[in-house]
C-alpha positions in Angstrom: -16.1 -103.6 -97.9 -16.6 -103.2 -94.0 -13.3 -105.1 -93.3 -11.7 -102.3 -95.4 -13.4 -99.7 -93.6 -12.1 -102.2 -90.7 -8.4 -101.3 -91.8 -8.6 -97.8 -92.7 -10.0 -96.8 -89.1 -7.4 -99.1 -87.4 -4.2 -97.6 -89.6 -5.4 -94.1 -88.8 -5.5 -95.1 -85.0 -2.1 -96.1 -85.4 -1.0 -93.2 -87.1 -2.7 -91.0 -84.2 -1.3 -93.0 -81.5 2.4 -92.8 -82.8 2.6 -89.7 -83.9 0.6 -88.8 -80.1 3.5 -90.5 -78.6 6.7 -88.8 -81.2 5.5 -85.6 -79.6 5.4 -86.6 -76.3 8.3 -88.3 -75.8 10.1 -85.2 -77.2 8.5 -82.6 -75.4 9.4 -84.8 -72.2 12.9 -84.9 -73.1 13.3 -81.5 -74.5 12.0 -80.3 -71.4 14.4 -82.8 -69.3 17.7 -80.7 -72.0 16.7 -77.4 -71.2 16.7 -78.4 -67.1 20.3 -79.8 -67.9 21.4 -76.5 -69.5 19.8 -74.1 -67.2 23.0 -72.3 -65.2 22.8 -72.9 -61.8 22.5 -70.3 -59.6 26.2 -70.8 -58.3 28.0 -70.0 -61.5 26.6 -66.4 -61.7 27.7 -64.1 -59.0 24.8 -61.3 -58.9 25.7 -58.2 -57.2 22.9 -56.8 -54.7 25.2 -53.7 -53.3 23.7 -50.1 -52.8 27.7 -48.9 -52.0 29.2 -48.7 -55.3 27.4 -46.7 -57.5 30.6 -44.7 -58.2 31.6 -48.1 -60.0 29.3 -49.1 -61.8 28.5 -45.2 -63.1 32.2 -45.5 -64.4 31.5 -49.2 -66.2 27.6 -47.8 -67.4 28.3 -44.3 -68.3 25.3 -42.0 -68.6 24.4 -40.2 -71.9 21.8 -37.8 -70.2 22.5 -37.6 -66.7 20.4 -35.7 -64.0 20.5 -35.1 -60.8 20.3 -36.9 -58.1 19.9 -35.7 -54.8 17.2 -37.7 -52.6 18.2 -41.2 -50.8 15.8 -42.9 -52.6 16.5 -42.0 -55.9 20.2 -42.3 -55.4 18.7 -46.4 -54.5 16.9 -46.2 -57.6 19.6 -44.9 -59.9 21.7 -48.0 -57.9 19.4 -50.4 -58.8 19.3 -49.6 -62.3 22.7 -49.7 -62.7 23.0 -53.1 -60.8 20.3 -54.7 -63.2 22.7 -53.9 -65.6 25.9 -55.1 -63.7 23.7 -58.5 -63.1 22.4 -58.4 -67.4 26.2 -58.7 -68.0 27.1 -61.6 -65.5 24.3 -63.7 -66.5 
């Protein structure tokens, strides 16, 4: 009986140690495929420009557009609109 016990405890090891290594091995090399498909940063031109919010309001149009008057939220209303631009590209 103790030499069975013997058994049991070694095949379980086994079991544990394989299926241990299974998920490591793949969670190594999935992590290694999703490096190879990552875009690099070359490929994707990302525009970073605070002169051509005419452009973009005519790609994005507005559904409820307000006012701007002030520098800053002229930048702001810019910047939204480039995230977008950038959203597109990437």
């Amino acid at each position: 009986m103790p030499e069975n016990k013997k058994f049991r405890i070694i095949l379980i090891a086994s079991i544990i140690f394989i299926v241990l290594l299974v998920l490591i091995l793949g969670l190594v090399l999935g992590l290694k495929k999703d490096k190879d498909n990552d875009i690099p940063a070359d490929d994707v031109e990302i525009v970073n420009s605070y002169d051509n919010t005419e452009e973009l309001m005519k790609k994005f149009p507005l559904q409820n557009n307000i006012t701007v008057q002030d520098g800053l939220e002229k930048r702001i209303q810019n910047r939204l609109l480039t995230g977008f631009e950038n959203w597109n590209r990437g």
